[in-house]
C-alpha positions as CSV (number, residue, x, y, z in Angstrom):
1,X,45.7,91.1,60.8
2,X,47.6,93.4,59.0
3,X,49.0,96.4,60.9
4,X,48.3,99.6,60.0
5,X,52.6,100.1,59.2
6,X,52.6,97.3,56.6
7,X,48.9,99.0,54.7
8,X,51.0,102.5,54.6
9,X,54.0,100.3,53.1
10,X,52.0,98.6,50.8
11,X,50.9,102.2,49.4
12,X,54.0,103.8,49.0
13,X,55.3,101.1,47.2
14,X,52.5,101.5,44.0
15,X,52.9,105.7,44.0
16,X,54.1,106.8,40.9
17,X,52.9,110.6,41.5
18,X,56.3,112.5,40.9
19,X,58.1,111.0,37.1
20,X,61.4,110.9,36.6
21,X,62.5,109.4,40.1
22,X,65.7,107.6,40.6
23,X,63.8,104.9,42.5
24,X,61.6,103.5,43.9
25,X,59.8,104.5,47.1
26,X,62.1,103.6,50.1
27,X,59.5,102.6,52.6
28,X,59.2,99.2,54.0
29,X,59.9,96.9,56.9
30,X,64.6,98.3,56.4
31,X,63.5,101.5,58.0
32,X,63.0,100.1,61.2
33,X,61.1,98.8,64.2
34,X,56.9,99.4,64.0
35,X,56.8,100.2,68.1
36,X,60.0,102.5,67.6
37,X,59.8,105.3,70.0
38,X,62.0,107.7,68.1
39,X,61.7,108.5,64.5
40,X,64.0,110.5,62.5
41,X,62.8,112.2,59.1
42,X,65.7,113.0,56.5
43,X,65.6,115.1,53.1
44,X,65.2,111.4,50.7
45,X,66.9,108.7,49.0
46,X,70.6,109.5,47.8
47,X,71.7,107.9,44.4
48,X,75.2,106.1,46.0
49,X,72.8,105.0,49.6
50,X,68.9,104.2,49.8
51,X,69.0,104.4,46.0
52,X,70.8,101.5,45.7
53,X,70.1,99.9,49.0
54,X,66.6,100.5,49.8
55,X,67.7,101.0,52.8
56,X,67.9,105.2,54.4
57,X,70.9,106.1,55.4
58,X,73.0,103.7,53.9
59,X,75.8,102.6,51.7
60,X,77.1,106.5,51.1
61,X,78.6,109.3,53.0
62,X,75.8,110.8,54.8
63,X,74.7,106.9,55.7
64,X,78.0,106.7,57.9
65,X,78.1,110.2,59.1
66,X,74.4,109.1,60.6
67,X,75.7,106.4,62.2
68,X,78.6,108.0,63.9
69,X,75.7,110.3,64.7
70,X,73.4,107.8,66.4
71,X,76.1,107.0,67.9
72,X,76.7,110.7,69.8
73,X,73.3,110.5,70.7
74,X,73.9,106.4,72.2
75,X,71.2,105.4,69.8
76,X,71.3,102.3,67.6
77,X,69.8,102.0,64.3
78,X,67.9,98.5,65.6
79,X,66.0,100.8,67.7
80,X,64.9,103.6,65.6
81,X,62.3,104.6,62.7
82,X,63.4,106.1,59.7
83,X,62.2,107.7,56.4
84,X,62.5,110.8,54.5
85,X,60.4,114.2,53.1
86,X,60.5,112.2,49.8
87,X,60.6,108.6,49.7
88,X,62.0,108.0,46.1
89,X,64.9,109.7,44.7
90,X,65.0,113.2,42.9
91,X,67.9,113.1,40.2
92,X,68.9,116.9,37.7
93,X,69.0,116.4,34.1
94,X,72.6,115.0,34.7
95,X,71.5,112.3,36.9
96,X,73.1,113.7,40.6
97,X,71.1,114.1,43.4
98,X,69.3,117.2,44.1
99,X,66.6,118.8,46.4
100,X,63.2,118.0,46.1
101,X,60.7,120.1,44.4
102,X,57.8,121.8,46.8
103,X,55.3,119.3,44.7
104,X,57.3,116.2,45.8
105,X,57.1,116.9,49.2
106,X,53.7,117.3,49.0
107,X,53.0,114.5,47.2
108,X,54.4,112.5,50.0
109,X,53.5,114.7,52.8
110,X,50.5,112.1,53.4
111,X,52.4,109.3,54.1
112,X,55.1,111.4,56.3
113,X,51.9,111.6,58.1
114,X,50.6,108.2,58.5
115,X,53.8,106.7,58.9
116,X,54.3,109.1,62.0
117,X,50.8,108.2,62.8
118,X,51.5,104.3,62.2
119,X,54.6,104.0,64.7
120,X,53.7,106.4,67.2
121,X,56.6,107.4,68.0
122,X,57.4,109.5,71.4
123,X,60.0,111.7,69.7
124,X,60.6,112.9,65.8
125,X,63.5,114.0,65.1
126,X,63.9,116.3,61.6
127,X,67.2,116.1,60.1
128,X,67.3,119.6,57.7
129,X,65.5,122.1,56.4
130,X,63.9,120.2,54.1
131,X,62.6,117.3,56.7
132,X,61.7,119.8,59.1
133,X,59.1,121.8,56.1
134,X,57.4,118.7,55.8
135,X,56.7,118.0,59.4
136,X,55.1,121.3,59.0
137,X,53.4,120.6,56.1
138,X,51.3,118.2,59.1
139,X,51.0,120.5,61.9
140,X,52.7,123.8,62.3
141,X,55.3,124.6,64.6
142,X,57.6,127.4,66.2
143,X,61.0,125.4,65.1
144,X,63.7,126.3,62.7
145,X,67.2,124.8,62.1
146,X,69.0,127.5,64.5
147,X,67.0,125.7,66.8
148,X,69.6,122.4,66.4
149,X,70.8,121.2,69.8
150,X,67.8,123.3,71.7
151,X,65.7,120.5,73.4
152,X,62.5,119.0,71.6
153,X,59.3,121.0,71.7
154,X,55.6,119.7,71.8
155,X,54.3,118.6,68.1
156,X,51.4,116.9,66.8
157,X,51.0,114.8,70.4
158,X,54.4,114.3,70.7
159,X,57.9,115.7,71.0
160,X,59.7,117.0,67.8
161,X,63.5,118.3,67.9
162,X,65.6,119.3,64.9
163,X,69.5,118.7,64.0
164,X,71.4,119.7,60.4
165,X,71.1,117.0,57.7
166,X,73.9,114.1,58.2
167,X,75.0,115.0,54.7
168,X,78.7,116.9,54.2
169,X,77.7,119.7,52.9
170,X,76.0,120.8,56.1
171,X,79.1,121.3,57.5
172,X,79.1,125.0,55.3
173,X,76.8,126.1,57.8
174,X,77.3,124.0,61.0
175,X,80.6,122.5,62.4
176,X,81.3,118.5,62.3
177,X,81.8,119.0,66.2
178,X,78.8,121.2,66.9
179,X,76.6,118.7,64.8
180,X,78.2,115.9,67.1
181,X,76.9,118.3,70.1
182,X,73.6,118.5,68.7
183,X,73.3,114.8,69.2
184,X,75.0,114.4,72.1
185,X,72.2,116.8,73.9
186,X,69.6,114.7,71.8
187,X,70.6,111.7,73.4
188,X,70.6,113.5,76.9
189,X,67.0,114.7,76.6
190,X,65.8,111.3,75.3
191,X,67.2,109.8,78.9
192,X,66.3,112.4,80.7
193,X,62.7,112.2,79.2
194,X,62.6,108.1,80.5
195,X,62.9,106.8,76.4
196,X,65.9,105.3,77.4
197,X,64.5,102.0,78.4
198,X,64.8,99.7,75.3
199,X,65.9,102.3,72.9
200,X,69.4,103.2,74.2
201,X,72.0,100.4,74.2
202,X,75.0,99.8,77.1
């Protein structure tokens, strides 16, 4: 039978709704585990990391500042979900990265949904602005980005918390080591809350 996680897959894969992507849609079995119990939601595919890789998160600068992240919060990417806002990647008229449009995060803001929906997951984590507008976009909520390092609050049937985007220019409007906090109070909650047990590594 196939699960629910591999049909949403299978549909990303053939959308074509937003022209002149980078790429194509990074959604597929790289992002992680199907029973992950926490899922992070970036901004979308970078032109030097998913855009090349496939893979989110990886291959560039913001890719290794997640890492050292994850690790703050003594998470492992093995354990986690991961997507974006935007699954392909939105390139200016000179071909560098730049933030997605309002229409291309509605234009994905269905399978933000059903992906969350798919894996279940016990906590979401929105990484930016832009991530945390399109967890909106499937159920409102009281949560902005001065909320970063506050612990999760009730979304959607499950917990949703909020940090700065992993990229470098976040640290215009929030330190390296008060990001690194962030996590490190992310990672508390999520033993505190009991999802320790076969997402956290010794």
């Amino acid at each position: 039978m196939v699960r629910e996680i591999d049909t949403v897959f299978s549909r990303a894969a053939g959308c074509r709704a937003c022209p002149g992507m980078g790429c194509r849609p990074v959604l597929g079995a790289a992002n992680g585990g199907a029973s992950a119990r926490v899922l992070f939601v970036g901004e979308a595919p970078g032109r030097f990391g998913a855009g090349v890789t496939g893979v989110p998160f990886s291959g560039d600068v913001a890719g290794a500042r997640f890492e050292r992240l994850l690790g703050a919060a003594g998470l492992d990417r093995r354990d986690v979900f991961i997507t974006n806002a935007v699954l392909c990647l939105p390139l200016d008229a000179k071909g560098r990265n730049r933030t997605p449009r309002t229409s291309e995060v509605r234009n994905c803001s269905a399978f933000l949904s059903e992906t969350i929906a798919a894996i279940s997951p016990e906590l979401v984590v929105a990484m930016g602005r832009v991530a945390l507008d399109a967890v909106r976009r499937i159920e409102p909520v009281a949560l902005d980005l001065k909320d970063a390092g506050r612990n999760p609050m009730r979304w959607n049937g499950r917990q949703l918390a909020v940090v700065y985007h992993p990229g470098a220019r976040s640290q215009v409007f929030r330190s390296w080591d008060q990001q690194t906090g962030d996590w490190v109070q992310l990672g508390r909650w999520i033993v505190e809350a009991g999802l320790n047990a076969g997402t956290l590594r010794a």
